[in-house]
Each structure stands twice: as C-alpha cells, then as structure tokens.
N, C-alpha and C positions, 0 to 999 in steps of 0.2 A: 517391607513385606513384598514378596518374593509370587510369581505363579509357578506354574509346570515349568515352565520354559525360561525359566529365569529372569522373564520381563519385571521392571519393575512397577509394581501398585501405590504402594504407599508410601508414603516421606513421614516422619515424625520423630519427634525427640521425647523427651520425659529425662525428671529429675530422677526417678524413682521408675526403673523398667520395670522391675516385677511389678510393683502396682498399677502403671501404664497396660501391659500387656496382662494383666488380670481380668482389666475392665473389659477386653474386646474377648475374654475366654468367658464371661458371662453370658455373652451372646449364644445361646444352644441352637434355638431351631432357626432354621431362612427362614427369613422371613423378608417382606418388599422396602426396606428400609435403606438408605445405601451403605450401612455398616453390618447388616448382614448378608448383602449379595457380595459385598467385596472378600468377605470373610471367606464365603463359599468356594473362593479363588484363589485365596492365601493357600500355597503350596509350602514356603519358607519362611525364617525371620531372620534376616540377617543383624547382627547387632553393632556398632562405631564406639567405643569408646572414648572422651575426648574430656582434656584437663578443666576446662571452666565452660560453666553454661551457657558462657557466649561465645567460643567456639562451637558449642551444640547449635548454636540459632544460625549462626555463621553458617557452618555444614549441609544444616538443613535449607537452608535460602539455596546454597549453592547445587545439591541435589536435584532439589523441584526443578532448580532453570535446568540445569541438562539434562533429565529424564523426562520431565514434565509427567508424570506419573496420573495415573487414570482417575485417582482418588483423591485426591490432593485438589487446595485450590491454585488454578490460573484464570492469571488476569485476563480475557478474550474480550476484544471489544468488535462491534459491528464495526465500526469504519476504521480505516491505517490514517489516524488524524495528522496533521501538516504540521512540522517544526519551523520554527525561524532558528537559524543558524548562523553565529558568527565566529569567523575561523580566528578567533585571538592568537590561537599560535604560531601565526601566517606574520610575516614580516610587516608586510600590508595586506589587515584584514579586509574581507568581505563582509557582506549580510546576504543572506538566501533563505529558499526555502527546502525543508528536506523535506523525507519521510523516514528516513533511519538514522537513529540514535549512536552515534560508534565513539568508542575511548580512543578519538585523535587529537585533546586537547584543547577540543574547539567547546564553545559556551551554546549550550541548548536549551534554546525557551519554547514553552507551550506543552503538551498539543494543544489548537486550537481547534476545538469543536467545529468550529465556519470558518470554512475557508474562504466566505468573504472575507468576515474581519481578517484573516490572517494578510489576507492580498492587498485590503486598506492602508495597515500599519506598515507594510512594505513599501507602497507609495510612498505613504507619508516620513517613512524615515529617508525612503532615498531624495524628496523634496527637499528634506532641511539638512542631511548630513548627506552629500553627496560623496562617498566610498566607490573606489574605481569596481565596476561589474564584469569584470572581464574574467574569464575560468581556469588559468593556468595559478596553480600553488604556489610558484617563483613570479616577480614581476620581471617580465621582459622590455629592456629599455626599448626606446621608440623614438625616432625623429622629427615625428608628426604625432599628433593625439588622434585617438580614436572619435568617433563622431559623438558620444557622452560628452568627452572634454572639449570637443571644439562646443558644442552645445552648452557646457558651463554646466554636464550634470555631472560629472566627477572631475574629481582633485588632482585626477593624472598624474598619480606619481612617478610612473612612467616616462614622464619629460626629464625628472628630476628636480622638477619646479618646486615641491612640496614638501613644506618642510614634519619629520615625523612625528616630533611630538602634538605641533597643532593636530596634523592627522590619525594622532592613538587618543589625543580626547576628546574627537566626533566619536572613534568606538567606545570609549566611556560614557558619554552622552546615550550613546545607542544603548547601552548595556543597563540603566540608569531606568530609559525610557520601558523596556523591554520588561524590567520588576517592576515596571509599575510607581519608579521612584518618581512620577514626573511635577512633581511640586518643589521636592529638595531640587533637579533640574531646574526648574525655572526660578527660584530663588538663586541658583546660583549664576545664572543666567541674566536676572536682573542685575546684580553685583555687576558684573563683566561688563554690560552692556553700558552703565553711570561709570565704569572706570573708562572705557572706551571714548568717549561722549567727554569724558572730561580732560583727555589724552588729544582730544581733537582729531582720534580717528572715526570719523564718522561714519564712512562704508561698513567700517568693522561693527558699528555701536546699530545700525540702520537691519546689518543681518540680521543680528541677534535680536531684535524688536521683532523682526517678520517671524523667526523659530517661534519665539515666547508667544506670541499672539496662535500659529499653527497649534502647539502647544498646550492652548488654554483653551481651544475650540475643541480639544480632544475630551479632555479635563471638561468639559461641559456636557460630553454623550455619556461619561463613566458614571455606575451608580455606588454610591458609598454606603456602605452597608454596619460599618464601625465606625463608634465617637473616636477612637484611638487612631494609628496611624502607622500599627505593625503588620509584620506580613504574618498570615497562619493561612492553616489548610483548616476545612472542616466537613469532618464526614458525616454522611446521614446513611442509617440503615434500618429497613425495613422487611421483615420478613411476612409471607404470604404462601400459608400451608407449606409446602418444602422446600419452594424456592427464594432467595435471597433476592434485594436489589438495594444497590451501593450507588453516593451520590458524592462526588468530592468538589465544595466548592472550593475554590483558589481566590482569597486575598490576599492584596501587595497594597502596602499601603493606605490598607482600610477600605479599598477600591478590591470591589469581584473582577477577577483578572483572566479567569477562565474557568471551568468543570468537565468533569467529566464521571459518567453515569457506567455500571457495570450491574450483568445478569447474571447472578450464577443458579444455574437451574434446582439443582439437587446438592448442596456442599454439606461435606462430610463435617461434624460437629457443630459445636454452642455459636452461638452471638461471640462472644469472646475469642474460641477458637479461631473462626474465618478473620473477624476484625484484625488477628494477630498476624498472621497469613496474607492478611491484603494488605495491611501496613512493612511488612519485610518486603511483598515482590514491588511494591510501587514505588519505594525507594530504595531499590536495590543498588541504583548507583551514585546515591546521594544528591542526584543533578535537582532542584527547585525545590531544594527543602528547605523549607521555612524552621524558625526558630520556635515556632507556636503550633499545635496541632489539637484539634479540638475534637472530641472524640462522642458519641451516644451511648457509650458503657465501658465499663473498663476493659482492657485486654487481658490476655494471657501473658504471665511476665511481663508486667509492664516497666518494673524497674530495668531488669534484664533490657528490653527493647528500648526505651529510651538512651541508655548507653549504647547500644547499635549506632541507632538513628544519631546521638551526640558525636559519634564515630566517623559516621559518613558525611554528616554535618561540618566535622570540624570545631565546631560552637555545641555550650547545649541546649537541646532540643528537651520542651518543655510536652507532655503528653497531659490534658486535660478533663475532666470529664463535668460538664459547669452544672451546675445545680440551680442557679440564677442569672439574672443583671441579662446584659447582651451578650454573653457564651453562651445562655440556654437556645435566648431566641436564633441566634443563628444556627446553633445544629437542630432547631426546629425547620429550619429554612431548608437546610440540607437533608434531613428526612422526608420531607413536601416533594423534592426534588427527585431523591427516591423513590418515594410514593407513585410519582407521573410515572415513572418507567416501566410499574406495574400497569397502569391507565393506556399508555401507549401502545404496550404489546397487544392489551386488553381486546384496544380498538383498529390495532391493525389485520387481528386475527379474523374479527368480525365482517371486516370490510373485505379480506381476503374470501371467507365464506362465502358472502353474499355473491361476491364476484364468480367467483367458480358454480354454485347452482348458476347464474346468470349464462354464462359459457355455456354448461350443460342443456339449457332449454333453447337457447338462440345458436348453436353452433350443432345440434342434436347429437352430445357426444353420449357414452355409455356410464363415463366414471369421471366425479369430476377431476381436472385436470393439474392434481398437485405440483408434480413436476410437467414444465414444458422444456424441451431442445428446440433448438431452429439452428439450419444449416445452412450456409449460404457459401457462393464461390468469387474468388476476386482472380481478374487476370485481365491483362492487355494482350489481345490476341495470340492468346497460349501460354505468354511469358510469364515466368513466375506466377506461377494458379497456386493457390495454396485453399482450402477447403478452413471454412471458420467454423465451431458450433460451442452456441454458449447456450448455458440452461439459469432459468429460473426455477427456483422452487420455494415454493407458498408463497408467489408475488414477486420474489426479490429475484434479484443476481445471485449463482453461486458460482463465483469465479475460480473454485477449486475445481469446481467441472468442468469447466470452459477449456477447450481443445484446438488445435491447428492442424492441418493436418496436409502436406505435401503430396502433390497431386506424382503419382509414379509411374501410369502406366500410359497416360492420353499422351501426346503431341498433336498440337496445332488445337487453335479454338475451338471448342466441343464442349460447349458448359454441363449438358447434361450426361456426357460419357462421365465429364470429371466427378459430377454429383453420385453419377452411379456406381462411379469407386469409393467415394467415401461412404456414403450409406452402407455400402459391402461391407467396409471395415469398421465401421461403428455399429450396425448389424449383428458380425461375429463375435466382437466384443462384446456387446451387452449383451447375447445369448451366452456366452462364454463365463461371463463375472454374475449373470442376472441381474444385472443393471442397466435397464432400458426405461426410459421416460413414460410418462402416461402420455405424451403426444408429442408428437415429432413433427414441427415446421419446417416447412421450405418456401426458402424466398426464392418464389417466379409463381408462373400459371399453372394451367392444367397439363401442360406439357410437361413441366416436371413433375408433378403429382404423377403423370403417367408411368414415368418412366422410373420413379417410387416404386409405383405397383409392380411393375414388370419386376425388377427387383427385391420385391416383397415375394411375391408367387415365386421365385426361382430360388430362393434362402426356403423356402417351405418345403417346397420339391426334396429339395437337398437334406433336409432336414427327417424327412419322412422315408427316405432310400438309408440314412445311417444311423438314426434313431427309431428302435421299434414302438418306441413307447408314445411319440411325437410330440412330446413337451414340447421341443423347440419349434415347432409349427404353430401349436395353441398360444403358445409367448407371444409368435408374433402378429397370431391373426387378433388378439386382444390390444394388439399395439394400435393407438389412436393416430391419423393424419390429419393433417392441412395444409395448404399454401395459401400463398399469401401472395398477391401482384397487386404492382400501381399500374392502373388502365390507365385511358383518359383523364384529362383534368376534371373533367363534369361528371364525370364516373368515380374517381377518385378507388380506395383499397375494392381489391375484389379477395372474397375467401372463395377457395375452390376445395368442396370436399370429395375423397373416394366413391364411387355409384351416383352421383351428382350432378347431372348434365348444366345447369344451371348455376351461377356462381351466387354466392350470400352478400348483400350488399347492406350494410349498416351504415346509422347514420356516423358523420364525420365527427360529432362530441365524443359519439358510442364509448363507455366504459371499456366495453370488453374489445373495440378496436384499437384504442389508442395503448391499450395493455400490448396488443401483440405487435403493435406497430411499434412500440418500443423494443420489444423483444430482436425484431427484423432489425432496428438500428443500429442494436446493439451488436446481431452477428453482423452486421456491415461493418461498422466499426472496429470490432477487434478482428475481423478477416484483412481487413487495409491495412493494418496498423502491420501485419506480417508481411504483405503485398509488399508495401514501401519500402521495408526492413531489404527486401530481400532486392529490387528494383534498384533501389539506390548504391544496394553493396555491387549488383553487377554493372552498374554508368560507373562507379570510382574504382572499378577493375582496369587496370594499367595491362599492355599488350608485354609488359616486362614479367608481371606473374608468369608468362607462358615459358618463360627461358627457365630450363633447372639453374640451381647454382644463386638464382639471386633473389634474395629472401627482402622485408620491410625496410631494413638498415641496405644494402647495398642501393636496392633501387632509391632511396633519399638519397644518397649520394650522388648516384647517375645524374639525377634531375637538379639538384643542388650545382653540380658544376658545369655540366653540360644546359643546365637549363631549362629545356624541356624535350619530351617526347619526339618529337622530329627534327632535333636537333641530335638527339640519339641515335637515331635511324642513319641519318649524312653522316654521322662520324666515321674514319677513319680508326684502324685496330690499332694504332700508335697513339690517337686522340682518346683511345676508350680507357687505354695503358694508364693515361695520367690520370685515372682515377682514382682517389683511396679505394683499396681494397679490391681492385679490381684487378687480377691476373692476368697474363698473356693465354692462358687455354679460354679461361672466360671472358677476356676480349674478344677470340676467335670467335666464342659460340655466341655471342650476341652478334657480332657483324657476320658473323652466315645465317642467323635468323633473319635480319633483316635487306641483307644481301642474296638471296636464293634465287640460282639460275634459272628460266625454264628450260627445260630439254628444246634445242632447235629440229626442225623437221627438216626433212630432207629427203633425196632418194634413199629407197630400200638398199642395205649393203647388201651385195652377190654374196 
C-alpha cells in the first residue's frame, strides 16, 4: 500500500487478494483505529505475484527490512544489546564483543540483556580458553610474543608454537559453552581429563580439572527451568487495550540463556497476525534458532512458517502451542515476563511525572519540562572546540537528537563566544524546523546564562524586524532556561536561573539535581568523546601530509625505509630516489620542503 508520493505503507501478503483486500474496503468511515488512519493514506495498491506461498512470506520478510513501512510490524528495542562474537571464519579465531550482526561468516551469540553477564562470560572464557586477542583478521608472525602470551593468556599462534587443531577445539569448546551446552562440555572434558591422567600427562589432565571445576561454578548460578535438556525459544504475549508486549525467553539446554522483551505500541492486526510478523523478523537470518519454539497461540500460516524457520534452520524447526505438562507453565513464565514490561513502563511513566511537577515547583518553571537540551563546550585553549548537545525526553536519553557541532567562527579560548555561536545555530534551527526543547541547559554559571540572554534578546529583535507576525519571538520568549555550575566543594551544583540574582541550591541526594547533573555528564561526555576524536587525529598528523603528491601508502613507505620522520628530513634527493614509488620530481619536492632557504639580508641593491 502505496501514499501520495509513492512511499511505502504497508507490506502484506494473502492467499486470496481479493478477499485480503476486501476486508480493508469494509473499513468506510476514519475512524482512530490504526487500520483506518492508515487506510485514509492509502493513495495505491501495488500487487507481486509469486509461485509458492513461501516465496510470498520470503518477499514479504524481505520488503518490511528495506522499507520498514509505517504500518507494519518492526522489531525496536530500547537498548542496541551486546553480542559475543566469534570469527570461525578466521584462520585463528577470536572471541569479542559486538554490537552489529553482519553476514561474514562469523558465529553470533546473544544479545545479552546485561552487559555485565556478557563481560563476566568474556572473562571467564578468556581464563580457560586462552585465544590470541589481538585485532588484525590475518595473523601476523612475531619473534617475541605479545605481553598475553608472555603472560600465559594466549596460545600465541603467532610464534608458531601452536598447534591448530588443539587450537580449533578451545573454539569448539567456546562455541559449546556459548549454547549453553556446558554439561555435554564437561562430560567430555571429564573423558579427556581420566585419559590425560592415565597417559601420564599430568599438566594436561591438572588444566582440564581447573576448566571443569570454573565450569561447574558457572553451571551452579544458571537456573534450569526444563526436566528435559533441549534448546527452544518461548514466547509470551500480552496484550493491554491497543498496545502489545512480547517476552522471548532463550533456553539451551534446559538452562534460560538469555530474553529479551519488545513494545509495540499500536500494531496493525490479531494476536496471530503480529506473532507471525515477530517470528519472520527475529529470525530473519537463522542465527540461534533453536529446534523447538514454544508459542501462546497459534500463528498465521503456521505450516507455511515453520518450513521458513526449517529453512533457515537447516534442521526442522518444530512450532508448539502447549496445552499442558511444562510447555504450558513456561510460556506462562514468558507471558509474566511480558506482563512486567507493561508494569515497567507503568512505573517509569509515574516516576517520570512526579519528577517533573517536582522540577516545576522547586526550579519555578512555567511547563513541566518534557524535553530538556544541555549544551556544553570542550577545547584546550581554543584547539579543537567542538559544541556537544544532547537531549533527554521523558527522563531518558534520546541519542537521535544528540548533536556536535564545530566551533567556526571564534579563534583562540573564548568559551562563551564559542557558546554563543552554537545557541545561534541551534536557535535558527529550532525556530526554523519548530523544534526547540521545553528547556535548554548550559553547563557553566551566570555568565553564561548571561550571554544565553544576550543572545536570546538579539534572535528576538531579529525576529520581530522580519516577521510581522512575531511567532518566532513568542517561540522563544516561552523557551525555558538554566545553568548549571560546580562551585565550591561545600557548596557543591549551583542552578542559576534568568531574572535571578541568587543561585538555587538543592540538596546533594536531590532527585531533580542528580537528574540534571546526569544530563550535564552526559553532554560532557559525548562533547570529549568528539574532542579526542578530533585531538588525537591532529598529534597523528605527520608534517608529510603537507607535501602534495604523497598520499597514506607513499608516506608508509617513506617511514618503512627511511625509518623515521627526521631521518626524512636529512635525506639526500638520491637517498629519497631509493624509495618505492617515489619519483625524481617528488624527491625534489619533499627535499625543498624540508630544505627551504631563508632569503639572506644585505645591502639595499642601487
């Protein structure tokens, strides 16, 4: 389904389109539902033909991920959860951790909800299976080990010392550990250990005692939730007036191995429809799909989708929906799960609430304070200034609005000139789009609050000379302020607000200070974080950039045989010759850059 403009709306399939698209022409009047607002915007219907209904489900999987259509369900989660990752396709694998999932071959577990546990299990694998941690995709031979290996934490293949296949069955091991298989692991680890021990390799049989023990310490936190001993997924769903909430717990080996929880606020169709929709995108690429999947009601096509899901599987993939025994109780477990996530929003929203009337009475703003911005500036006396500003709205971070913003017009340290160019242009902008915050932070004192105002008053001016109407005046005289400075230690945050002579001093628990003092941390932090970026690219600036002609690859060469940088400089335009790739004109031009006469003085010529 099609709008004015050709954007795309909807994704769907049906066995039977004129019946399909029968049911959405029953819809007459708009009404607030989201199958008749969407309807109200349907401008076209384009139609795909396709030989078998699993090319139809195929199709449509593939549609939704590249249009991600407005009507449709996607999967959004609040946080971009942490993978563990191991590059099996690597001569000599790794183990790490990601955040993006990519088709290079490599094996991806998790997401992990906590990124403690994820950081735990990374310890703990790199303790018993010591895999070299080094970041280059080839291994680079070495004459000496790196300080892991002289340390006894990697296998250093890099010496050549090691031999591959002992070293491809720690990544077995790993990969074992990682499903959750870690019982058949230590049973077979037991075996190894009595055949070690009876071989009279004792070092060898003494390791594997310390793994199996780490192993079984692990196997002692995990909670097992199945008599049985297979891996499945089990979904819980709960619906709550219009909106949905999805809970998938992850066993491996009978052992909960991880979940994870999804909002959909308003999704278009049944219990079945989404169910069907949530099961295509979540295994879309087949990566941790279990042979068993245990379901709260049945799908849409479910034979059809279980030949998918058997598909990307490999193996077949068994779709459930239990009536009894322990299927029932654990997607009752997963429904619960669903359940909270209604309970959590519940009480975040409440706590959100309270906190903002809170702000309103003790900060004396006009409206409470939905969205907050805070701006803040990072530079070492002038050098790389770059302007951060990140916004919270309803409590949280929204990192989509989070901004940088290069300082263009100031030279030399001048924090608050720098400020009062970026206000300018985050200013214009939000009168420009109408998106300006209900309050706007700055980290410093009254001094910068001042020079806020000054700038506030001058955008108004400006505003009122080229608008008759002077919306963009009212915009921004309804625009909320504050700063925010750290005084004295015994004084601790001071708030300084506009007409205020006096600064607001809360106490140090204060809700609503430790709120904004997070906000200030936050633009501190992602303002460095470009600082450094920028800092560190100009110390690894070589005086070689400056010469045309010699690009990333010549200057490695320069430095590769010549050595270093002021052994470049002494060289000789015969010594520069013997370069690879290096020319007699661009010999020339590198030894008169760093050969340049000064003019001598003298008398004036008659």
């Amino acid at each position: 389904m099609l709008d004015k403009k050709a954007g795309v709306l909807y994704v769907g399939k049906a066995k039977d389109l004129r019946k399909r698209l029968a049911s959405y022409a029953r819809v007459t009047e708009p009404g607030q539902d989201k199958t008749s607002v969407m309807l109200s915007h349907v401008h076209k219907v384009d139609t795909l033909i396709t030989r078998t209904e699993k090319e139809a489900l195929i199709l449509e999987a593939s549609l939704i991920k590249k249009h991600r259509p407005r009507y449709n369900i996607i999967l959004r989660d609040d946080k971009n959860y942490p993978l563990i990752k191991v590059t099996s396709q690597e001569e000599w694998p790794r183990v790490m951790m990601t955040r993006r999932r990519k088709k290079d071959g490599a094996r991806y577990f998790g997401p992990y909800s906590s990124s403690t546990a994820m950081w735990a299990t990374l310890k703990l694998l790199a303790t018993l299976f010591p895999l070299r941690r080094c970041k280059t995709f080839r291994l680079q031979a070495r004459t000496r080990p790196c300080l892991n290996g002289q340390m006894h934490n990697c296998l250093a293949p890099c010496m050549g010392n090691t031999d591959r296949a002992a070293y491809l069955e720690m990544v077995d091991r790993i990969i074992m550990v990682l499903n959750g298989h870690n019982r058949d692991l230590i049973r077979a680890m037991n075996r190894q250990m009595t055949e070690a021990a009876g071989a009279l390799e004792f070092e060898q049989a003494a390791l594997l005692r310390d793994q199996i023990q780490a192993l079984s310490r692990t196997l002692e936190k995990q909670v097992i939730v199945a008599t049985h001993a297979r891996d499945q997924d089990i979904f819980g769903l709960v619906r709550k007036d219009t909106s949905l909430a999805l809970a998938i717990l992850m066993v491996r080996n009978g052992i909960i191995n991880g979940s994870r929880t999804f909002f959909l606020a308003d999704p278009l169709g049944d219990d079945a429809s989404v169910l069907t929709q949530v099961l295509i995108q979540h295994y879309d690429t087949g990566d941790n799909l279990p042979p068993e999947i245990l379901l709260p009601c049945e799908p849409e096509d479910s034979e059809l989708l279980a030949e998918r899901l058997s598909d990307l599987h490999g193996e077949t993939v068994h779709l459930h929906v239990p009536q009894r025994g322990d299927g029932l109780q654990l997607v009752a477990m997963a429904n619960a799960n669903a359940g909270q996530l209604f309970a959590d929003r519940e009480n975040k929203e409440q706590s959100w609430q309270a906190l903002a009337a809170a702000m309103v009475k003790n900060l004396h703003l006009i409206h409470p304070p939905h969205t907050i911005e805070c701006l803040d500036i990072s530079n070492i006396s002038g050098q790389q200034a770059v302007g951060s500003l990140v916004c919270f709205e309803q409590g949280e971070p929204a990192p989509h609005r989070f901004r940088h913003y290069k300082i263009r017009t100031v030279d030399g340290p001048n924090d608050y000139a720098m400020m009062a160019e970026v206000l300018e242009r985050r200013l214009k902008r939000g009168l420009l789009e109408n998106d300006l915050p209900d309050l706007l932070m700055l980290d410093g004192g009254r001094g910068q609050l001042g020079m806020a105002m000054a700038v506030k008053r001058e955008m108004k001016s400006a505003n009122r000379n080229e608008d008759d109407t002077e919306e963009g005046a009212e915009i921004l005289e309804e625009l909320e302020w504050i700063s925010i400075a750290k005084e004295k230690q015994s004084e601790g945050e001071k708030l300084y607000l506009p007409g205020r002579k006096n600064p607001i001093l809360l106490a140090h628990h204060s809700p609503i200070l430790l709120y904004l003092m997070r906000i200030r941390d936050e633009s501190h932090r992602y303002g460095v974080s470009l600082h450094r970026k920028l800092r560190n690219k100009s110390t690894l600036a070589s005086e070689l950039d400056a010469i045309d002609g010699i690009g990333p690859q010549k200057k490695q060469h320069l430095l590769k045989s010549l050595g270093s940088l002021t052994r470049i400089k002494q060289a000789s335009e015969e010594k520069l010759l013997q370069v690879p790739g290096i020319g007699p004109e661009l010999a020339r031009e590198i030894y008169r850059h760093f050969h340049q006469e000064c003019p001598r003085s003298g008398p004036p010529q008659a």
